[in-house]
C-alpha positions, 0 to 999 in steps of 0.5 A: 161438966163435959160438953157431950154431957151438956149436949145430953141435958139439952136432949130431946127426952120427953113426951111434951117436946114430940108434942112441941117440937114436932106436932105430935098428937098428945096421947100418942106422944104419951103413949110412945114415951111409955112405950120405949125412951125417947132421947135425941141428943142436939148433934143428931137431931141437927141430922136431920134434913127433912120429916121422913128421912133416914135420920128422922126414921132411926131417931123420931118415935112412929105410931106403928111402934105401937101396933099389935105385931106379935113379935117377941120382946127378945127376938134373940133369947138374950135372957135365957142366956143370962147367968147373971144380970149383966151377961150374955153368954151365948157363945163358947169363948165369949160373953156380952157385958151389960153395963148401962141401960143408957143410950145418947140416942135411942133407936127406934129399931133396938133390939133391946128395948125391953132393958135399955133405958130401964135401970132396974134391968141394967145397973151399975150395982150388976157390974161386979157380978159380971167381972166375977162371972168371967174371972170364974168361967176361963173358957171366957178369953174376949168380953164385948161391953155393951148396954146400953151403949158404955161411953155413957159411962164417965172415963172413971168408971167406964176405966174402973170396969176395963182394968177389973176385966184386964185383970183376969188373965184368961181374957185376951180381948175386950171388945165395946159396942158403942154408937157415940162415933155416930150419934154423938162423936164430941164425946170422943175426947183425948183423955178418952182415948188416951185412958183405952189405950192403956188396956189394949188389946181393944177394940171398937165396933160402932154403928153408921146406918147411913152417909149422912151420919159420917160428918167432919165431927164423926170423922174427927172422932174415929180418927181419935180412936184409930191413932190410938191403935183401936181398930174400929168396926162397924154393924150397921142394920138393914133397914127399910126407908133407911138404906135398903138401896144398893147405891146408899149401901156403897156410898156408906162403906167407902165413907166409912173406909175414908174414916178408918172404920172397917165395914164389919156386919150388916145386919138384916133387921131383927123380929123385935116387937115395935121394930117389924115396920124397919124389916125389909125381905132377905133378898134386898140384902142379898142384892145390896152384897151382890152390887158391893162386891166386884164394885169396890174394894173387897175392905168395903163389904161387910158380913150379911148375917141374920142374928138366928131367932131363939138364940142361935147366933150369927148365920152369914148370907152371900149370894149365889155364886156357884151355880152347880158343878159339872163332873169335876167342874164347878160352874161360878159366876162373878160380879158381872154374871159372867160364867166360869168353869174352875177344874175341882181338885179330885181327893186320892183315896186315902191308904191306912198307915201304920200307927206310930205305936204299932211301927215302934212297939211290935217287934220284929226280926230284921230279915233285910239289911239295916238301911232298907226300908221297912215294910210300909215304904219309909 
C-alpha cells in the first residue's frame, strides 16, 4: 500500500468522528453524513489553524447545508447532457469523463454532490461506455477526466483508461481535473508522473482556493508534475469567508506562479443546493479582478467566469474598462482610474470585386493591349 493510500484509511469519514473530534451534535452529525460524504484526509486537516477558518470552511460539514434553499441539485444541467452515464458533452469539441465518484477530500461547496461519493451514479463498470462514446463521435478532439477526482484511480487503471482514450485518433488532448496537488499532494509520485508522461499531450487543471493550501508538500508535487512537461492549471471558486478578499486573492495567484501553476479560472460559486451559504454577489468578484490586474503580472489573473445556469457554459466577467466612446474616440480607464482616449480605426466602405468565377469564365474581347489592366484595376 501506498502512503496517500494509507492516508485515506486514516480519514476523517464518518458521522461519529464529527461527534468525537469536533463536538458536533449527533443528530446533526448524522444528518450531515446522510446529506453528503464526509472525507478529510490527515494532510488536509493538518491545515487547519483554527474552527472557522478558510480550511475548516471548504472541508468540516455545516448545519446550513441543510437548509431548505431551493436550489436546484444540478446547477448546471450536467445530466441532461449526459449520452451515457460517464460523459458530459456540453460543448461541441469536448466532453467530460466521469471516472470516480471518489474524492481524498469532499468539498463542502461541490457542485456535484449528487454523484460524487455515490457509486451507483459514478462507477468503473460506465468507463468503457464512455471511451466507446468519444471513439464514436469525431467531432470529440479534447477529453477532461474528471469525477470524482481520478487520481483516486491506482496508476493501473488510471493508465488503462489514458491509452484506451489515446488510442482513438481523433482525440488531440486529454486534459484531468484532479485537487490531489492540493489536498493530498503525497500522492504525486514518480512512478505517477512518469506513467502521464507517455500520453502527452496532457494537461493538469487542479484546484488551490487559498495560500495556505500551497505548502513545500503541494509545491513538491506541482514541481513533479511540471518536470514532466504537464502544464498545470488552476480553477479556484469564489467563496465567501474563504478568499473573497482582494489581498487574499493576490497572494494566491503569485504563490501559485511560484509553484509553476498558471491561474486559469476563478469561478463565481455555482446555485448548488446546500452550497447557497459560500456565494458572494458578483461584484466582489469583479473587484478581486479589478485589484489583480495592473497589480501583478498579467500570468496572475485568472478568467472570472459564471458557469451559466441551465447548462450554458462558461461567460467571463471583466470590469469596466471602456467607459463610453467619443466620435471616434473610445474613453478607457486603466489600473489606476486613470483616463485615456485611443483614435478608433474608421472602416473604409467596402467595394464589391468581381467573383473569381465571373473574372475567368466570362469571355471578352480584348479591346486594350495585353499588358494593360482590366477593367477592375488588376
Amino acid at each position: 500500500m501506498e502512503l496517500w493510500q494509507d492516508m485515506l484509511r486514516q480519514s476523517v469519514d464518518s458521522s461519529r468522528d464529527l461527534v468525537e473530534r469536533f463536538g458536533f451534535n449527533k443528530d446533526l452529525s448524522e444528518r450531515l453524513n446522510h446529506l453528503f460524504h464526509i472525507r478529510i484526509n490527515p494532510y488536509y486537516l493538518s491545515l487547519i489553524r483554527y474552527p472557522g477558518d478558510p480550511i475548516w470552511l471548504q472541508c468540516i460539514p455545516d448545519a446550513k447545508e441543510l437548509d431548505e434553499d431551493g436550489l436546484p441539485e444540478d446547477p448546471l444541467a450536467e445530466d441532461a447532457h449526459s449520452p451515457v452515464p460517464s460523459i458530459v458533452h456540453r460543448y461541441p469539441d469536448r466532453v467530460l469523463f466521469l471516472t470516480t465518484s471518489q474524492c481524498s477530500m469532499y468539498c463542502r461547496f461541490c457542485t456535484r454532490k449528487r454523484k460524487v461519493g455515490d457509486s451507483s451514479k459514478i462507477n468503473m463498470k460506465y468507463i468503457q461506455d464512455g471511451i466507446d462514446y468519444v471513439a464514436a463521435h469525431p467531432e470529440v478532439r479534447d477529453v477532461i477526466m474528471s469525477g470524482g477526482d481520478p487520481l483516486m484511480l491506482t496508476d493501473f487503471m488510471l493508465e488503462k483508461i489514458l491509452s484506451g482514450l489515446r488510442a482513438i485518433p481523433h482525440v488531440e488532448i486529454i486534459r484531468l481535473g484532479t485537487k490531489m496537488p492540493c489536498v493530498l499532494p503525497q500522492r504525486i509520485t514518480p512512478k505517477l508522473v512518469k506513467m502521464l508522461r507517455k500520453y502527452h499531450p496532457l494537461y493538469i487543471n487542479t484546484h488551490f482556493n487559498h495560500p495556505w493550501e500551497c505548502t513545500m508538500e503541494a509545491k513538491r508535487a506541482c514541481e513533479l508534475i511540471a518536470d514532466a512537461g504537464i502544464p498545470l492549471g488552476n480553477q479556484a471558486v469564489l467563496m465567501k469567508g474563504v478568499n473573497d478578499d482582494p489581498d487574499v486573492m493576490l497572494e494566491l495567484m503569485r504563490k501559485l506562479l511560484t509553484m509553476r501553476v498558471r491561474p486559469y479560472y476563478l469561478y463565481q460559486a455555482d446555485i448548488t443546493k446546500g452550497a447557497n451559504h459560500f456565494r458572494t454577489p458578483v461584484s466582489v468578484g469583479l473587484d478581486i479582478m479589478d485589484k489583480l490586474r495592473g497589480h501583478t503580472s498579467g500570468l496572475a489573473i485568472p478568467h472570472f467566469v459564471i458557469d451559466a445556469p441551465g447548462g450554458g457554459g462558461k461567460i467571463p466577467l471583466l470590469p469596466q474598462y471602456v467607459l463610453g466612446r467619443n466620435g471616434n474616440q473610445i474613453i478607457l480607464r486603466n489600473y489606476k482610474y486613470d483616463i485615456y482616449t485611443y483614435p478608433d480605426v474608421e472602416e473604409s466602405p467596402k467595394i464589391p470585386t468581381p467573383t473569381v468565377e465571373r473574372r475567368f469564365t466570362r469571355k471578352k474581347k480584348r479591346t486594350t493591349p495585353a499588358y494593360a489592366p482590366d477593367e477592375a484595376g488588376v
